[in-house]
C-alpha positions in Angstrom: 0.0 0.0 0.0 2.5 2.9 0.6 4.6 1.7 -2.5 1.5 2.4 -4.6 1.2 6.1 -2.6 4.8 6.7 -3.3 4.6 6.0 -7.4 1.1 8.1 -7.5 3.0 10.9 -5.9 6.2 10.1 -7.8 3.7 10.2 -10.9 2.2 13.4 -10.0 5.8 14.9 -9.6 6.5 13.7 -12.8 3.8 15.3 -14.7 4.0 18.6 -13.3 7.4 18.9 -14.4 6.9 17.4 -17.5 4.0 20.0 -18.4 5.7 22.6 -16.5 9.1 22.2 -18.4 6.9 22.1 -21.9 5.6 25.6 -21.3 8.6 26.8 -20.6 9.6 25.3 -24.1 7.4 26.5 -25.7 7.6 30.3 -24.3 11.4 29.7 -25.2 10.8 28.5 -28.9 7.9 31.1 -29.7 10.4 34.0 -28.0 13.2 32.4 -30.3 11.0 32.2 -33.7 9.4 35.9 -33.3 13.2 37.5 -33.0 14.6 35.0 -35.9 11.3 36.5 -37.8 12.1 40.1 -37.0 15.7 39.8 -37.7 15.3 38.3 -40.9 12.4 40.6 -42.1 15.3 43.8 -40.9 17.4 42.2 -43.0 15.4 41.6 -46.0 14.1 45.2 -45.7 17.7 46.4 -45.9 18.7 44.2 -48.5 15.8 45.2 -51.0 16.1 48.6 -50.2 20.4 48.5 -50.8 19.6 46.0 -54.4 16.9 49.1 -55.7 19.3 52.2 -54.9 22.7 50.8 -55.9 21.9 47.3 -58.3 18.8 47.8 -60.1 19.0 48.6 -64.1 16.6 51.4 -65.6 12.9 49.4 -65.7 14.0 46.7 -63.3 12.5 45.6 -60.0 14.2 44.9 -56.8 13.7 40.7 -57.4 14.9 40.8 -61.3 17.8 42.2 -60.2 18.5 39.9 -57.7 17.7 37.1 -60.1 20.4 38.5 -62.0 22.7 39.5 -59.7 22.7 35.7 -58.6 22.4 34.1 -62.2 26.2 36.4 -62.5 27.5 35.4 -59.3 26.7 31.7 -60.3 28.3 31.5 -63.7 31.1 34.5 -63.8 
């Protein structure tokens, strides 16, 4: 009888830390993914803005450059 009281409560323990250590995964991984988001949106902000003042052609857009800048990095 009190090894069957010792693995409930050893079973309870165990689930509170398992669902307590899940939401802190989570709240870590969510907090992770929104900064990786921002940072690469920055980034991709930047780089558009850098290709269409310094790389475009006349009549170009931002991505046809790029899609030529990396079809002439690819085969020089």
């Amino acid at each position: 009888m009190a090894a069957s009281k010792i693995a409930k409560g050893a079973e309870k323990i165990e689930k509170g830390v398992t669902e307590g250590y899940k939401k802190i995964e989570d709240t870590v991984v969510g907090a992770y993914k929104k900064v990786e988001d921002t940072v690469i949106g920055g980034y991709t902000k930047i780089e558009d803005k850098f290709v269409d003042a310094f790389l475009t052609k006349d009549g170009e857009s931002v991505e046809e450059a790029k899609e030529r800048l990396k079809k002439e990095t690819e085969n020089p």
